[in-house]
Each structure stands twice: as C-alpha cells, then as structure tokens.
C-alpha positions in Angstrom: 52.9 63.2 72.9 50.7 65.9 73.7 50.1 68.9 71.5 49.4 72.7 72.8 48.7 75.8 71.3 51.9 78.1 71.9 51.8 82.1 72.0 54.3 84.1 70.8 55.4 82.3 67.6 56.3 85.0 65.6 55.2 83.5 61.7 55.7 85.0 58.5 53.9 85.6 55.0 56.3 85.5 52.4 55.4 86.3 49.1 57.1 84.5 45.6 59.8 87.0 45.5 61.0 85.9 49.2 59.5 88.8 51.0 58.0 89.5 53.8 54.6 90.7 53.4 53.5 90.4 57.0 54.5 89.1 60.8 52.6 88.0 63.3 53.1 86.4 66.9 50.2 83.6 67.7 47.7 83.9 70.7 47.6 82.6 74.1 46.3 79.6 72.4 48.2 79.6 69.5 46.0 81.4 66.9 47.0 83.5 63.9 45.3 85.1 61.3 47.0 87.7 58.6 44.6 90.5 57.5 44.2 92.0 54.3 46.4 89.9 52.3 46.5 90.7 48.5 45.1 87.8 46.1 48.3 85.5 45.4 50.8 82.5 46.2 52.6 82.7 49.7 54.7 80.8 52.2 53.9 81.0 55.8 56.7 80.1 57.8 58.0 80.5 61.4 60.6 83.4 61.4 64.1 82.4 61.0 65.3 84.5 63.5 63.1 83.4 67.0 64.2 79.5 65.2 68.2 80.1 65.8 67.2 82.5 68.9 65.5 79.4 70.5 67.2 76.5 68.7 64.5 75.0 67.5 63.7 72.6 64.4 62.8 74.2 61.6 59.3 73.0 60.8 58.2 73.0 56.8 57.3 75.9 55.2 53.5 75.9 54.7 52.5 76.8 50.8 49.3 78.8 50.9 47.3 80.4 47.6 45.0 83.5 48.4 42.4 83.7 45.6 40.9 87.3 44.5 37.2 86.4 46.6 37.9 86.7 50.0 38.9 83.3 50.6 39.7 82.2 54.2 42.6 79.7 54.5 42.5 77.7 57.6 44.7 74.6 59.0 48.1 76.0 58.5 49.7 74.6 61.6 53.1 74.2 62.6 54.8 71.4 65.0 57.3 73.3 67.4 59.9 71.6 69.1 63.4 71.8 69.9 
C-alpha cells in the first residue's frame, strides 16, 4: 500500500460546541495549516459533505488542544480511501 499526499481535501476545525471555526482544502501535496486559531480544544475532521460527495470512509476525527503560547500542532493526518 502506498501512501500520497492528496490536494483538495477540504478539513475542518471544529470547536467543543460543534462548530466550525475554519475550512481548509490541503496542498498539492497534501499540507494544511489553520492560521490564527484561538487557544482551546478542537476536532479536525474531513468535511462531511466532500465524504458523501465522494463516498468515501469516514476517517477518525482527530482531537487537537491549542494552548494560549503559540503552539504549533503537527501530525494530524488523515487516511483517505473509498
């Protein structure tokens, strides 16, 4: 099994009351970064909509804490397939 970066994955920062607080689509090479994000505890999660648009498995929500000194949270990767 090989594994790719894949562009275009639209993701989603979802903050403890279920909202949205930011989308993003990934790069060329499957890189994503959300800017700015308020000091708190999040989901990231591929959007539910391009999941039934493709039919693809849902892959697990990814639980992600922002602390309040600039942290940089890296390694949150998803496993596409359908």
């Amino acid at each position: 099994t090989s594994v790719n970066g894949v562009s275009n994955v639209e993701l989603q920062l979802v903050n403890t009351n279920g909202e949205v607080v930011q989308q993003v689509k990934t790069a060329f090479d499957g890189f994503y970064l959300f800017t700015n994000v308020p000091p708190g505890r999040y989901v990231v999660r591929v959007s539910p909509d391009q999941i039934k648009r493709l039919n693809l498995k849902e892959p697990p929500d990814r639980e992600v804490v922002i602390e309040g000194n600039g942290t940089i949270v890296g390694g949150v990767d998803f496993t596409i397939s359908n």
